[in-house]
C-alpha positions as CSV (number, residue, x, y, z in Angstrom):
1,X,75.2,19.1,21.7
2,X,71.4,18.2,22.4
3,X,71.6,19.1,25.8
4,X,72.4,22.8,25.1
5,X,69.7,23.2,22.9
6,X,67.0,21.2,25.1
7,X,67.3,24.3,27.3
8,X,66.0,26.4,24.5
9,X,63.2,24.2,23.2
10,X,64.8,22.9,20.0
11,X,65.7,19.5,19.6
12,X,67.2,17.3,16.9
13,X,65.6,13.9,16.2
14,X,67.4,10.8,14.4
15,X,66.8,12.0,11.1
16,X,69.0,14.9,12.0
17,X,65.8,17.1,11.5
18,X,65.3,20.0,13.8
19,X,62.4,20.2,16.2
20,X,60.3,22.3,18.3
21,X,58.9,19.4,20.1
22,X,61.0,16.4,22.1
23,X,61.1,13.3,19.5
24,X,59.2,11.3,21.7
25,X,56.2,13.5,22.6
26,X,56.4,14.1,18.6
27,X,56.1,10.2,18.2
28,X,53.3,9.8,20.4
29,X,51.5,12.7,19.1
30,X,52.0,11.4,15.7
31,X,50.9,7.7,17.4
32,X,47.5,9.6,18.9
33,X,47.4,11.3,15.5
34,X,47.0,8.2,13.6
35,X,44.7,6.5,16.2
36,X,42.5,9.4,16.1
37,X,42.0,8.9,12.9
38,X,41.5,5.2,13.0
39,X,38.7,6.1,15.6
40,X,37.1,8.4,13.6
41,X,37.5,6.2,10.5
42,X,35.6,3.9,12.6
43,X,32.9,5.8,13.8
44,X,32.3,6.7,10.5
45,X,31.5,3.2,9.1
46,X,29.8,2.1,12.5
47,X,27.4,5.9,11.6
48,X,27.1,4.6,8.2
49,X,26.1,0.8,9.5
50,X,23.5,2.4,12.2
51,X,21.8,4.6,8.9
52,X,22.0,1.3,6.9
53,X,20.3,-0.9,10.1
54,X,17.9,2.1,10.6
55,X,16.9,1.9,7.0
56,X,16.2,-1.7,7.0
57,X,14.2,-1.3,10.5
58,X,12.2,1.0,8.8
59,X,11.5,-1.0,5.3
60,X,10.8,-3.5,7.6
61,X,8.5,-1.7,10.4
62,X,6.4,-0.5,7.2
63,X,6.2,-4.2,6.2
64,X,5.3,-5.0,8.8
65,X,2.5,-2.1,9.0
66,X,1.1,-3.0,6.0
67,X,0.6,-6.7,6.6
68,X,-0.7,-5.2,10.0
69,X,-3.6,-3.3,8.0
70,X,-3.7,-6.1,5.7
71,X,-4.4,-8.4,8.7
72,X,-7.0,-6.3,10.0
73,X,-8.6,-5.8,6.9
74,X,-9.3,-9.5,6.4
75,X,-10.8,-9.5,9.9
76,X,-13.0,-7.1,9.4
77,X,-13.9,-9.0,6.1
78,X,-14.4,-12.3,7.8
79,X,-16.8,-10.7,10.5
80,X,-18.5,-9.2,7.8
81,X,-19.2,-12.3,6.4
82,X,-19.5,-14.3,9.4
83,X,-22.4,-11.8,10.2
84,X,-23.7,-12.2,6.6
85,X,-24.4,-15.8,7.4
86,X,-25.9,-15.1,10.6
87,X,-28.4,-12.7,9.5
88,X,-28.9,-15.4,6.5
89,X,-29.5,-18.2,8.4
90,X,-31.8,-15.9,11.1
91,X,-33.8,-14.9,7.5
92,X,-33.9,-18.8,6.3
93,X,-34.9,-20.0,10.3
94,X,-37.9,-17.2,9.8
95,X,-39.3,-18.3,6.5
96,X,-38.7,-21.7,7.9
97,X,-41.4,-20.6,10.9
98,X,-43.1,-18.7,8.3
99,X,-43.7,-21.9,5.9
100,X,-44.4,-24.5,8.6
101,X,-47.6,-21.5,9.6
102,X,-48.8,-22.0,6.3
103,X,-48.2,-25.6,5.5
104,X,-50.5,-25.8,9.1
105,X,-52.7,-23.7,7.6
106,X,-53.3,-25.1,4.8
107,X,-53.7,-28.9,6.3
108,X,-56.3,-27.9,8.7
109,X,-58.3,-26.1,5.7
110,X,-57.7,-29.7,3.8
111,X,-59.1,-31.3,6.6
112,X,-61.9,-28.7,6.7
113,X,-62.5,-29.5,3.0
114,X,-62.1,-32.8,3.2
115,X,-64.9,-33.2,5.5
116,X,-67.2,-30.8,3.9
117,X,-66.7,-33.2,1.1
118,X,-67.6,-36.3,3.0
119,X,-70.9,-34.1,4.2
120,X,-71.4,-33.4,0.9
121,X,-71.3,-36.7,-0.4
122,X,-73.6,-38.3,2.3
123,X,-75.9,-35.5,1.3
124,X,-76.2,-37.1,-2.2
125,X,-76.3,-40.2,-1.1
126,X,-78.7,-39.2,0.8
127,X,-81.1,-37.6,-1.8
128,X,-80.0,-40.2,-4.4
129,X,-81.1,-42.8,-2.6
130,X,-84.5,-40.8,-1.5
C-alpha cells in the first residue's frame, strides 16, 4: 500500500503519520536540523568566549599601557635627577676651583704680610737700638 502512494509523493511513516517527504530523508533532515543547531549553539558561546578574551586583552593591553607610561615616566624622572646631580657636582667642582683661587690668594698675601712684618720689625729694631 506504500508503494502506490510512493509514486505520488506521499508516504506513511511508522507512526502511521502521513508524509510529503520519504521517512528517511525526513530523519536526516530532522538529524541536520538538530546538528545545525548544536553548531550554531556553539558558535554562539565560542562568539561570546572570543568578546569575553577580547575584553580581557583589552583590560589588559591598557594595563599594560599604563605601566608603559608609568615606566617611562620614572625614566624621565631618574634622568632628571641623574642630571640634577651632574649639574650639582659640576657647580660644587667650580666653587671647589673657585675656593682653592682664593685660599692661594690669600696665602701668598699672608706671606706678603708676613714679611712686611718681619721688615717692619727689623726697622724698629733698628731705630730702637739706634
Amino acid at each position: 500500500m506504500a508503494d502506490p502512494l510512493a509514486k505520488y509523493g506521499i508516504y506513511i511513516d511508522d507512526l502511521s503519520k502521513i508524509r510529503v517527504l520519504e521517512p528517511e530523508v525526513a530523519n536526516q533532515t530532522n538529524k541536520l536540523k538538530e546538528e545545525c543547531q548544536n553548531f550554531i549553539s556553539k558558535i554562539t558561546e565560542f562568539h561570546t568566549n572570543a568578546e569575553e578574551f577580547i575584553q580581557m586583552i583589552d583590560q589588559m593591553a591598557n594595563k599594560v599601557e599604563k605601566e608603559k607610561m608609568k615606566t617611562i615616566g620614572t625614566r624621565n624622572l631618574l634622568r632628571s635627577v641623574t642630571k640634577e646631580r651632574d649639574a650639582q657636582k659640576q657647580q660644587i667642582q667650580a666653587q671647589i676651583v673657585e675656593k682653592s683661587m682664593e685660599l692661594e690668594r690669600l696665602r701668598i698675601q699672608y706671606d706678603s704680610l708676613k714679611k712686611i712684618e718681619i721688615e717692619q720689625l727689623e726697622t724698629i729694631e733698628q731705630l730702637s737700638v739706634n
